[in-house]
Backbone as a ProteinNet text record, in pm:
[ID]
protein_1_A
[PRIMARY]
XXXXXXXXXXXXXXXXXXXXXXXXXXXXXXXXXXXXXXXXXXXXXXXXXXXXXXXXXXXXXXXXXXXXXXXXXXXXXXXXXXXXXXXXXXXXXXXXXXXXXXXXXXXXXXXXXXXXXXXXXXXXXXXXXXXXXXXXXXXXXXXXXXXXXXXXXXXXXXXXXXXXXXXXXXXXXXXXXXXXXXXXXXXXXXXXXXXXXXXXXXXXXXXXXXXXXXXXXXXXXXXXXXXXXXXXXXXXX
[TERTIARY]
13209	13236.8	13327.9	13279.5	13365.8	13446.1	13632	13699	13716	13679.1	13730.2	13783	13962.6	14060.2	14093.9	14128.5	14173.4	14067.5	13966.8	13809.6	13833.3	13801.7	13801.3	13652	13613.4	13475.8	13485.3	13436.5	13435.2	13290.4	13289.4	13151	13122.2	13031.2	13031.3	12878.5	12874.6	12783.1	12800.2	12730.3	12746.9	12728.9	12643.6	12613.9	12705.5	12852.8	12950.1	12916.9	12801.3	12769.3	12752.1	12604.7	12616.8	12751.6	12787.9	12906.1	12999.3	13047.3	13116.8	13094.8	12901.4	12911.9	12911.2	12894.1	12923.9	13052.8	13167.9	13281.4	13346.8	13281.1	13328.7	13253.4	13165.1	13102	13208.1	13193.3	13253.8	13397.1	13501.1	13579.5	13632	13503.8	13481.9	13512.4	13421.8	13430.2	13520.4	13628.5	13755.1	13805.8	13657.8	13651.5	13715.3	13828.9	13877.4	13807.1	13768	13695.8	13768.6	13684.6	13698.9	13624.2	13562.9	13416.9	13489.3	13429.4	13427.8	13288.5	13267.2	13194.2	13055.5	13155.4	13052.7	13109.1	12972.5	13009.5	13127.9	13141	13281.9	13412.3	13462.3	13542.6	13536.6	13407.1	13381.7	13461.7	13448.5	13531.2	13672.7	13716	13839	13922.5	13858.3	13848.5	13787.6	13740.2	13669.1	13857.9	13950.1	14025.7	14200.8	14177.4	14288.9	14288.2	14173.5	14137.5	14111	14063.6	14027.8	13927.3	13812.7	13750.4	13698	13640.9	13585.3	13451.2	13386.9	13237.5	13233.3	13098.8	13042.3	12966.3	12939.2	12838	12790.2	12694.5	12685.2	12557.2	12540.2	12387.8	12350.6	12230.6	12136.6	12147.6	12138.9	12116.1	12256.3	12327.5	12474.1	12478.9	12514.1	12596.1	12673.9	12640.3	12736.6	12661.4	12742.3	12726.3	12629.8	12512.1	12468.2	12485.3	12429.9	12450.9	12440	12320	12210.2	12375	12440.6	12486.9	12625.4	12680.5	12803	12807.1	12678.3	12662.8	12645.4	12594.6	12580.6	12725.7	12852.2	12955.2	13038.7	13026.3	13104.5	13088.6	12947.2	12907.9	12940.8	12995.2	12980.5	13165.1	13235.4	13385	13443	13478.4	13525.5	13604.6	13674.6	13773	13708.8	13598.7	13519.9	13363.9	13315.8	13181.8	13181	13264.9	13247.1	13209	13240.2	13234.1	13057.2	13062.8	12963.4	12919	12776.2	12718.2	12613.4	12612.6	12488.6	12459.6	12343.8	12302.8	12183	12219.5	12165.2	12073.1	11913.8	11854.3	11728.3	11750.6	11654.4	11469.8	11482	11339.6	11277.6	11134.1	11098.6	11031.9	10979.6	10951.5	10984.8	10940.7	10967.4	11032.2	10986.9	11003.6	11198.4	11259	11393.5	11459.8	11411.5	11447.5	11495.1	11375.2	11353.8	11451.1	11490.5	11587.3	11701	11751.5	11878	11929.8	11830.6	11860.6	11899.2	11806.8	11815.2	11934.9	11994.3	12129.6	12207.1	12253.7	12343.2	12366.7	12299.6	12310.5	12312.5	12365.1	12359.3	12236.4	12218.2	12109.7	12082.1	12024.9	11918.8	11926.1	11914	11833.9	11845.4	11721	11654.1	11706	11745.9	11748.3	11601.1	11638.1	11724.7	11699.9	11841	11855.4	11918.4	11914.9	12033	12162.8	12231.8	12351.5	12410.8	12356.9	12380.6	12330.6	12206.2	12162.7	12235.8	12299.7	12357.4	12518.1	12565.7	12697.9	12640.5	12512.6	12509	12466.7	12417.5	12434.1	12529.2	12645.7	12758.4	12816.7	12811.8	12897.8	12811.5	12666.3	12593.7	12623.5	12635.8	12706	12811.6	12891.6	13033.2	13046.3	12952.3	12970.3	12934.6	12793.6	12747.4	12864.4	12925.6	13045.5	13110	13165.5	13275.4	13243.9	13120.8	13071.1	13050.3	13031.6	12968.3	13146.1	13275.5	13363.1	13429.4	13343.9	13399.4	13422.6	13508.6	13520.4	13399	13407.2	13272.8	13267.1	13291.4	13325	13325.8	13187.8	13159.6	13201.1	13345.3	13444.8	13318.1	13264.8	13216.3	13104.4	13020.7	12880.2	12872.4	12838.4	12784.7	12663.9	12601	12441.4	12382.5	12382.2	12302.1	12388.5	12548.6	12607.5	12640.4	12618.6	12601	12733.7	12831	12938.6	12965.9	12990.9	12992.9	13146.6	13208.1	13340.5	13344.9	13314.3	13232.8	13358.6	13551.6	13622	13649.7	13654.2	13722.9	13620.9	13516.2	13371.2	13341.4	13403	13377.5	13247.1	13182.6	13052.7	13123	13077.6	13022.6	12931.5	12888.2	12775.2	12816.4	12826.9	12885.4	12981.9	13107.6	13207	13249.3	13125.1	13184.8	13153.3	13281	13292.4	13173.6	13107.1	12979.8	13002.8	12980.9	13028.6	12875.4	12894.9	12775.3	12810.7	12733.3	12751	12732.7	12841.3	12797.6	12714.2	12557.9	12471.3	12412.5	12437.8	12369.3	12478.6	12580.2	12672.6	12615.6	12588.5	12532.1	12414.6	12341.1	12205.7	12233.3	12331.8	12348.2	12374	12477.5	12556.9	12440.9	12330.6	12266.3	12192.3	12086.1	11981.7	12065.3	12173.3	12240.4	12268.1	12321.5	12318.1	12264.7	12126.4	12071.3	11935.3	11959.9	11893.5	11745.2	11684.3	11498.5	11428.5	11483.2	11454.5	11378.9	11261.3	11189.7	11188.4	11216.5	11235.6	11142.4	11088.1	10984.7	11104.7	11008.5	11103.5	11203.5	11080.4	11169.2	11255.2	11262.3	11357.9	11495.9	11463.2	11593.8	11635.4	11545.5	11629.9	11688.4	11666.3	11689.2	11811.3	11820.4	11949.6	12057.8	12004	12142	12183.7	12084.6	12073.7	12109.1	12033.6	12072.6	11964.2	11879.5	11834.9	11808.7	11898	11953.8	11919.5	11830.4	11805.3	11727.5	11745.9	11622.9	11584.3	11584	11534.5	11415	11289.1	11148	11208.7	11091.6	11115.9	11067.7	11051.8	11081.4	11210.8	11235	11391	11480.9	11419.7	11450.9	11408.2	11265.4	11230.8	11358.8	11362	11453.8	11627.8	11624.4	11767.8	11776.3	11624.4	11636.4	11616.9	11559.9	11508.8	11675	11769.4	11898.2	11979	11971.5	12059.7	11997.9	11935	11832.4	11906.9	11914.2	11932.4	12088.3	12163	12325.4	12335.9	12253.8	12302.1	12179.1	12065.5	11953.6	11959.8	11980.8	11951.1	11819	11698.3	11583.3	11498.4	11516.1	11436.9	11280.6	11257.8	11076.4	11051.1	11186.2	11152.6	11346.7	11297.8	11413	11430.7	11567.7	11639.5	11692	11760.7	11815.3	11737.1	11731.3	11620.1	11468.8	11386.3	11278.2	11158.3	11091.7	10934.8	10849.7	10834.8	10726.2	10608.2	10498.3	10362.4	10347.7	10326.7	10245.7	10328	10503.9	10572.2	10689.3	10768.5	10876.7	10990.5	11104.9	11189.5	11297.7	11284.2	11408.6	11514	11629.7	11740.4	11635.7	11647.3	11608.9	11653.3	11556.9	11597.7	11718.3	11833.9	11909.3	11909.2	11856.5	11876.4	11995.8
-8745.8	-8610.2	-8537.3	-8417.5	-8326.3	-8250.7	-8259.9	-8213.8	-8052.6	-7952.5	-7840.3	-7762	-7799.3	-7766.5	-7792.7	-7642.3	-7646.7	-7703.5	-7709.8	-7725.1	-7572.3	-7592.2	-7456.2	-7408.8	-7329.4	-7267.7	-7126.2	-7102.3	-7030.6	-6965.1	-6812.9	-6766.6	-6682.3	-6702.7	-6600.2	-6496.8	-6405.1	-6315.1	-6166.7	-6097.4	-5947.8	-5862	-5918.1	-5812.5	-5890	-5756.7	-5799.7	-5800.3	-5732.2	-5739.3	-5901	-5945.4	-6112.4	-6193.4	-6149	-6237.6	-6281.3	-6132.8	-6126	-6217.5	-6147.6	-6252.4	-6431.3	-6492.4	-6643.2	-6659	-6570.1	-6569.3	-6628	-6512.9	-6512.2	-6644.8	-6634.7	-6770.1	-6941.8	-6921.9	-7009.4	-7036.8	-6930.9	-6961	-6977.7	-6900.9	-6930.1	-7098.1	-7187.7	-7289.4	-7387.5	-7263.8	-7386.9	-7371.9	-7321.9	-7345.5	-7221	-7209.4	-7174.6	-7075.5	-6954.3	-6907.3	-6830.1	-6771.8	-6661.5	-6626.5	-6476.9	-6412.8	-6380.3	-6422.2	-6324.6	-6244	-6146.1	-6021.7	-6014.8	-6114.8	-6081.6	-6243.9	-6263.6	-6386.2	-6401.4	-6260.2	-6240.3	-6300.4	-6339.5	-6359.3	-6503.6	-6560.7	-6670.1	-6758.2	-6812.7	-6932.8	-6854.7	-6786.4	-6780	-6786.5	-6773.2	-6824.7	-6948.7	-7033.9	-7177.3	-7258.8	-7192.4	-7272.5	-7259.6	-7083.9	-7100.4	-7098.2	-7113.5	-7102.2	-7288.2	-7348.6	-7473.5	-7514.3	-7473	-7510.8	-7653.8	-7646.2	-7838.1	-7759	-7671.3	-7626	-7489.9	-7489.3	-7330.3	-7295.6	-7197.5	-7092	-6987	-6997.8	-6921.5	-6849.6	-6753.3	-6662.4	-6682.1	-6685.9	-6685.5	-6569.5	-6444	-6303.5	-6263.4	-6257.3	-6180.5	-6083.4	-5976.6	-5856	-5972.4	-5923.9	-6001.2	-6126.2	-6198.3	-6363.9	-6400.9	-6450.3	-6501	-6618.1	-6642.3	-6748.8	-6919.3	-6912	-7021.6	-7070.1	-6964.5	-6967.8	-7026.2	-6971.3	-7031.3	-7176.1	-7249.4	-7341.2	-7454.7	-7400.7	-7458.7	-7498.9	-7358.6	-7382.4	-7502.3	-7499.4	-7573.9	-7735.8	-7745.8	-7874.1	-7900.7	-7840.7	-7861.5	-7928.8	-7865.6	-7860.2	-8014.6	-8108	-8217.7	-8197.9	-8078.6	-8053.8	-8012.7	-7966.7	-7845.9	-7957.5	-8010.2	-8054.1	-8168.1	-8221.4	-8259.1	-8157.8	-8054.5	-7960.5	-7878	-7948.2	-7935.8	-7814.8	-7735.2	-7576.7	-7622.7	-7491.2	-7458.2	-7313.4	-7303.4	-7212.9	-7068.8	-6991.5	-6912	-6796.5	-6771.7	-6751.2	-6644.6	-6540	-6425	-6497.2	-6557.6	-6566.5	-6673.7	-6702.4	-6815.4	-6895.1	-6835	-6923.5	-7051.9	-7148.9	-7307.3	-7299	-7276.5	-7299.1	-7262.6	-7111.5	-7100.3	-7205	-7228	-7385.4	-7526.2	-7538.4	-7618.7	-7656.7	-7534	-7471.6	-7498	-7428.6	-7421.8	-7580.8	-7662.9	-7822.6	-7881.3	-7848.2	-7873.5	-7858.2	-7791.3	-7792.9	-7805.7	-7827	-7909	-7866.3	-7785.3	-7767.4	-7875	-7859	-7989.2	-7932.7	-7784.6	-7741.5	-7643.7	-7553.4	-7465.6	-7349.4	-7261.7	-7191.1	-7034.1	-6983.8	-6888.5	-6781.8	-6637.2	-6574.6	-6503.6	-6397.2	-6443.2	-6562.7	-6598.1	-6706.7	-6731.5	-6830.7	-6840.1	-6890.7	-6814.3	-6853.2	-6966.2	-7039.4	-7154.2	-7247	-7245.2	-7369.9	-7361.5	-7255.2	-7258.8	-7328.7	-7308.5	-7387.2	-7540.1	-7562.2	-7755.9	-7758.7	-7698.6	-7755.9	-7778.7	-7675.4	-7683.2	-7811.3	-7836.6	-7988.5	-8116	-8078.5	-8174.7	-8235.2	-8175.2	-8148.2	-8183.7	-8126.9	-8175.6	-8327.3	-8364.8	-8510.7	-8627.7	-8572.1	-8639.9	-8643.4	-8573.7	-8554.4	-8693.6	-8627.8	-8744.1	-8873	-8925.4	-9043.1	-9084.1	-9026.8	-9094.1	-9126.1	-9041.3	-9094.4	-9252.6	-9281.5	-9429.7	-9515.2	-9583.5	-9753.9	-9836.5	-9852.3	-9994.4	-10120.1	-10198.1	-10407.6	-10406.1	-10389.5	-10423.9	-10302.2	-10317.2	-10193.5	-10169.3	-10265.4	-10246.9	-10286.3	-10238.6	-10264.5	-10200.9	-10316.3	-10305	-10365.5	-10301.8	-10349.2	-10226.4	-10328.7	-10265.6	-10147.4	-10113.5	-10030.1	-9904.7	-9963.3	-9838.1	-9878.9	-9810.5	-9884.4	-9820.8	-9828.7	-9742.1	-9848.8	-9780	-9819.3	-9706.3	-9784	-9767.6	-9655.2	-9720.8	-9701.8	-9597.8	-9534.7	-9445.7	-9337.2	-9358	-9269.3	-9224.3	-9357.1	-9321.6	-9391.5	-9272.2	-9351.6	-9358.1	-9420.4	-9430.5	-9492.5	-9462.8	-9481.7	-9517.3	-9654.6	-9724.9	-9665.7	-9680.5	-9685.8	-9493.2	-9427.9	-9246.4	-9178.9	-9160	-9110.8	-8958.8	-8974.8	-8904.8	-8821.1	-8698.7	-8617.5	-8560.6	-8631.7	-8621.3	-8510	-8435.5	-8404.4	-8522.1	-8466.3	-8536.5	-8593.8	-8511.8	-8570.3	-8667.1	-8640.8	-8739.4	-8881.7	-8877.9	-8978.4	-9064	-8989.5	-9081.4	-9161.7	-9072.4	-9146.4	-9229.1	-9218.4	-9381.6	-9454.4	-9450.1	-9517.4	-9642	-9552	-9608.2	-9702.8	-9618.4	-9730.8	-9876.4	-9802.1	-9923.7	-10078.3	-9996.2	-10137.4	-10187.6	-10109.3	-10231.6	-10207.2	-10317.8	-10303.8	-10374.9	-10374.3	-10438.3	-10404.8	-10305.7	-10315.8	-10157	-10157.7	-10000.5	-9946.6	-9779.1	-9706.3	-9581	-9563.7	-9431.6	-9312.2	-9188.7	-9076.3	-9061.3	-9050.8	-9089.1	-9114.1	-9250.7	-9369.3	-9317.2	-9238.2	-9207.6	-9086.6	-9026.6	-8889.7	-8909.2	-9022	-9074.9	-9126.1	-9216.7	-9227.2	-9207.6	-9092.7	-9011.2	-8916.7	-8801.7	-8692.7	-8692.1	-8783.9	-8798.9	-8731.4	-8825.7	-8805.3	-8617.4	-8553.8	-8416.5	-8340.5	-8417	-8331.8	-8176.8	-8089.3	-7955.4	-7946.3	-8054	-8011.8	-8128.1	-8064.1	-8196.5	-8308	-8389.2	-8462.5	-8462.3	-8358.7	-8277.3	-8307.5	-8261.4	-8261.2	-8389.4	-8501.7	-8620.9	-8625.6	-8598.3	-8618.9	-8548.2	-8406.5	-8287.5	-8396.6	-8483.5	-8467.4	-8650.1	-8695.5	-8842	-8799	-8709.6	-8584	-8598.6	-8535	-8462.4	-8598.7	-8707	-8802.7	-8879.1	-8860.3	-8940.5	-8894.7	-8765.7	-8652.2	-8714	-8722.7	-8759.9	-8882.3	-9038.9	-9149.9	-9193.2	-9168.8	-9224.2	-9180.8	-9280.1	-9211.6	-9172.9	-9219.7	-9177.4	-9169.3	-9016.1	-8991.3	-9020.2	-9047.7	-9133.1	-9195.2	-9308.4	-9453.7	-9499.6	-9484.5	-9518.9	-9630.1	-9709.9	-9816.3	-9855.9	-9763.8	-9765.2	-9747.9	-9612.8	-9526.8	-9535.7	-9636.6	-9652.5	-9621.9	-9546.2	-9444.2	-9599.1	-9611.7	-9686	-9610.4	-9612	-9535.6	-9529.8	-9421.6	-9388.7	-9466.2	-9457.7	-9493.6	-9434.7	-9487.3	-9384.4	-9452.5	-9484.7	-9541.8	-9697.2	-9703.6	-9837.7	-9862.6	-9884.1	-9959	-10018.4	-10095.6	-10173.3	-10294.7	-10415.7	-10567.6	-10635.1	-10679.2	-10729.2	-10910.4	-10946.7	-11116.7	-11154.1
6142.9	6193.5	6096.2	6025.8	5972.4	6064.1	6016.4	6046.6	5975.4	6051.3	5967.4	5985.9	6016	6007.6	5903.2	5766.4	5671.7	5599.9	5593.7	5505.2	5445.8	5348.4	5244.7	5159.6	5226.2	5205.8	5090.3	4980.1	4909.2	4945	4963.8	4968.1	4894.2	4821.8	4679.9	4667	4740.1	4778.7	4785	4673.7	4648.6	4780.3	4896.5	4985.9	5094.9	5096.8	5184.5	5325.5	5381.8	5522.8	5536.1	5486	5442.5	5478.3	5354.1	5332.5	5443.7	5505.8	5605.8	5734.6	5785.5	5859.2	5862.2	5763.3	5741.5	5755.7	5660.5	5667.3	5810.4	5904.4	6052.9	6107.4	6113.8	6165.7	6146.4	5986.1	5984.4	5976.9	6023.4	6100.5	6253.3	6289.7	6427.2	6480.9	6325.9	6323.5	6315.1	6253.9	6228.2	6065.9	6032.2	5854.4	5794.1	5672.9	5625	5490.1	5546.1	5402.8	5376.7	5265.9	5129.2	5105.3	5052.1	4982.5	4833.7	4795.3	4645.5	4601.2	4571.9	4590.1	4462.8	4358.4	4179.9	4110.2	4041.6	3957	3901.8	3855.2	3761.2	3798.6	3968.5	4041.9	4045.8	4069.6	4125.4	4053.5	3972.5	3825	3881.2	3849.5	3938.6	4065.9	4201.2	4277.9	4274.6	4239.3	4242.9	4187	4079.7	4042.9	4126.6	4178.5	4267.4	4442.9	4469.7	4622.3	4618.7	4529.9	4534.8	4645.3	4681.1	4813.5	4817.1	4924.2	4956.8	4916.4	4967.5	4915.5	4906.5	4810.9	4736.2	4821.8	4878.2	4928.2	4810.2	4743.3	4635.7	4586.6	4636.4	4550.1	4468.5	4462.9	4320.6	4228.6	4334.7	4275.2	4264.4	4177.6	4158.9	4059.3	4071.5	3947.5	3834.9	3756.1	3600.9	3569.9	3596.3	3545.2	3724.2	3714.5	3823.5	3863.6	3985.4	4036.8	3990.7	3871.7	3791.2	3718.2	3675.7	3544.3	3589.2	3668.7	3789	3820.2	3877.6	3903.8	3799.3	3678.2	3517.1	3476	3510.5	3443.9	3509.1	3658	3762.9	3734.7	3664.3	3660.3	3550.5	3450.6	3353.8	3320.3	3418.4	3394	3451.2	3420.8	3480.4	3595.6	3600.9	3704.1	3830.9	3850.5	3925.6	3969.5	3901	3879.8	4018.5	4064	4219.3	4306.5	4282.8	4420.6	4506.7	4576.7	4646.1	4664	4651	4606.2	4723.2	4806.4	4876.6	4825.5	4782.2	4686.4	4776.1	4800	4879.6	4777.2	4827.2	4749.1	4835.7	4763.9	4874.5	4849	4719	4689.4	4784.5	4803.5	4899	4803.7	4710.5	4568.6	4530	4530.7	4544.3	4371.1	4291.2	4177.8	4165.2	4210.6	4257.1	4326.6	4439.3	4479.3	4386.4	4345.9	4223.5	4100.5	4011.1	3933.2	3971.4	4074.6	4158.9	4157.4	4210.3	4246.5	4101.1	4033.7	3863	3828	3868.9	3782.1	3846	3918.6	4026	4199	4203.6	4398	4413.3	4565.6	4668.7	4770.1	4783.9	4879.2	4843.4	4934	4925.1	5039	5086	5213.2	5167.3	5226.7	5162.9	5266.8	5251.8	5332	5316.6	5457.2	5561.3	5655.3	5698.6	5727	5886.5	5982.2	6038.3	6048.7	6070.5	6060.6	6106	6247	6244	6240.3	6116.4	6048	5921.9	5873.2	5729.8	5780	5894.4	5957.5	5952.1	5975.9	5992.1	5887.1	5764.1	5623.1	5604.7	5632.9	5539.4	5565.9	5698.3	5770.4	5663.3	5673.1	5648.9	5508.9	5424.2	5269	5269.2	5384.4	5357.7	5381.4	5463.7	5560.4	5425.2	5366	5220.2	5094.9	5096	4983.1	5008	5150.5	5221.7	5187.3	5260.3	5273.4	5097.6	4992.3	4901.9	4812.1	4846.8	4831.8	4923.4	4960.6	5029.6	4979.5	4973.8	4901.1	4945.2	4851.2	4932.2	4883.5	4998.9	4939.5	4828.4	4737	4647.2	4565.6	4444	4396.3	4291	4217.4	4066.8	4050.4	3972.6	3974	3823.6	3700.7	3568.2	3525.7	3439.5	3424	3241.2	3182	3068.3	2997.4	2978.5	2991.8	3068	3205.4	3290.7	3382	3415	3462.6	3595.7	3724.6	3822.2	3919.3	3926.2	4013.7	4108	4245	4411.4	4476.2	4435.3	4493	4461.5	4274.3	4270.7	4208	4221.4	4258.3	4089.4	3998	3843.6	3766	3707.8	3592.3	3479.4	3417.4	3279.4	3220.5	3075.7	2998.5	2860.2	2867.2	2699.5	2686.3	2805.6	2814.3	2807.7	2787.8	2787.1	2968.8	2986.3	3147.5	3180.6	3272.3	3304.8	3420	3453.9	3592	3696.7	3804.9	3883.4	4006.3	4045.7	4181.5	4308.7	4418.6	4534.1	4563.2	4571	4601.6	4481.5	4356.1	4256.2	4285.1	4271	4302.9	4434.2	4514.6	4645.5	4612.8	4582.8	4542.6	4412.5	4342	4265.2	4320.3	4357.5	4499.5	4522.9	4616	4687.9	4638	4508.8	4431.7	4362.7	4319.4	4230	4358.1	4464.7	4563.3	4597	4584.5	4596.5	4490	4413.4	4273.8	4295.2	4231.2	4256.5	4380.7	4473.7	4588.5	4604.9	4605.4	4596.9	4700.1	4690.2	4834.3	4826.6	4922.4	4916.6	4936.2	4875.1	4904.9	5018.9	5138.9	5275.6	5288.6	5285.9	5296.1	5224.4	5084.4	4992.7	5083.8	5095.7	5208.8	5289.8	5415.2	5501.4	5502.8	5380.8	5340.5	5266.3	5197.1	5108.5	5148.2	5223.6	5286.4	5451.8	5501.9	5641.5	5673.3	5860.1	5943.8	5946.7	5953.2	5983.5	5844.3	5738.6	5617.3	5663.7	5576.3	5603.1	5412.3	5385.6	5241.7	5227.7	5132.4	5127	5066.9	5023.3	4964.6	4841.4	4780.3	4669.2	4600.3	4689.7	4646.6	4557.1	4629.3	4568.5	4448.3	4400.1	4238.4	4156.7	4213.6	4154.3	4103.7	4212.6	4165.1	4054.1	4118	4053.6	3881.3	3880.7	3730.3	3644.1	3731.8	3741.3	3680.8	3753.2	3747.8	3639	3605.7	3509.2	3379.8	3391.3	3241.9	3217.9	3309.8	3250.7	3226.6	3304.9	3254.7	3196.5	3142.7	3097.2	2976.1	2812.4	2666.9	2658.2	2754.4	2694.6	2850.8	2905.8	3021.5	3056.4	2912.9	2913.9	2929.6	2896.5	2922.7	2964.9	3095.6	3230.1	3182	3189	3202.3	3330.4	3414.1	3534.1	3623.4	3707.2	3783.3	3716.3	3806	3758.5	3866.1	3809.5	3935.4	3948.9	4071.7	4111.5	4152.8	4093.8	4099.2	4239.1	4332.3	4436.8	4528	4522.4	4646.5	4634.7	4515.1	4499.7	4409.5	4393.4	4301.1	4320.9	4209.6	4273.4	4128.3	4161.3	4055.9	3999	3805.6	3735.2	3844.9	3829.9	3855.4	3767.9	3883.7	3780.5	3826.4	3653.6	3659.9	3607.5
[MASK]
+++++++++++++++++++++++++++++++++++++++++++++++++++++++++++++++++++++++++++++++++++++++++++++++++++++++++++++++++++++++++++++++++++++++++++++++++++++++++++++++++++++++++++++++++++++++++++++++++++++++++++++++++++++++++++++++++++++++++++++

């Protein structure tokens, strides 16, 4: 259960009617926001508002939304922070893109308002959970180094920055290694029961996670496609 008292929501959307109402909503909720109005703001608010998650447009005046989400991921300091990416187009390919570069989600306006409140929990709940300790602190294999407790990669020893959701879904395959999971199954369990995104989505981000710890995305070492079911960790002997 997300607590959101003092959860800090950044909403970054040019059309202040919009904006406003999420704003209200989600303090209705408990949740602590902010709008910022133009890309231009956003990177600045992202470093002194500090939120737990992005609410963030595709379509923005100045610097857009694509480009926001590029920089966030890109910054070691920032590149945890969880983006639900709001997008007028219904165009799968926008979808697509958006995930590509580091969203955690998606929803298209217009929208309702309180399915965009159980994303936000839902996101927030996936963040949470993929920061957990877990029995097993360390898990190394082929230079790929992942320590469970303090939610750190690396790759031949050079430290690697994942989003939430890519972090989970290592999380997950790495624990259990040789063991193949259909899309489903990965949604089911990185995303949660309560997902509203396909299973699309999973290639999009196994694509994603592939690109930061894989030297050669053609020929997987780690994350490996099983033909006509879906993926599994390399076998470790």
């Amino acid at each position: 259960m997300i607590k959101s008292a003092m959860t800090k929501i950044l909403i970054v959307d040019d059309e202040k009617d919009i904006a406003d109402l999420i704003s209200y909503n989600l303090e209705r909720e408990g949740f602590r926001a902010r709008i910022v109005l133009d890309g231009n703001g956003a990177l600045a608010a992202v470093r002194s508002f500090t939120p737990d998650l992005m609410i963030l447009d595709l379509m923005l005046p100045g610097v857009g939304g694509l480009d926001i989400c590029k920089r966030i991921r890109a910054n070691p300091e920032t590149s945890s922070l969880p983006i639900i990416m709001l997008t007028a187009k219904a165009d799968e390919v926008d979808k697509i893109i958006g995930l590509e570069i580091g969203a955690d989600d998606y929803v298209t306006k217009p929208f309702s308002v309180k399915e965009l409140v159980a994303r936000v929990r839902t996101v927030l709940r996936r963040a949470q959970e993929g920061k957990k300790p877990s029995a097993k602190e360390r898990f190394e294999f082929q230079g790929l180094s992942i320590d469970y407790g303090s939610c750190r990669v690396r790759v031949e020893g050079r430290p690697v920055t994942l989003s939430p959701t890519e972090l989970k879904l290592l999380f997950f395959l790495s624990r259990n290694p040789g063991r193949v999971y259909s899309r489903d199954q990965i949604l089911t369990q990185v995303w949660g029961d309560d997902t509203f995104i396909t299973d699309r989505a999973v290639d999009v981000h196994i694509r994603r996670l592939r690109s930061v710890i894989e030297e050669n995305m053609e020929k997987p070492q780690y994350i490996l496609t099983v033909r006509g079911f879906g993926y599994k960790f390399a076998d470790i002997r």
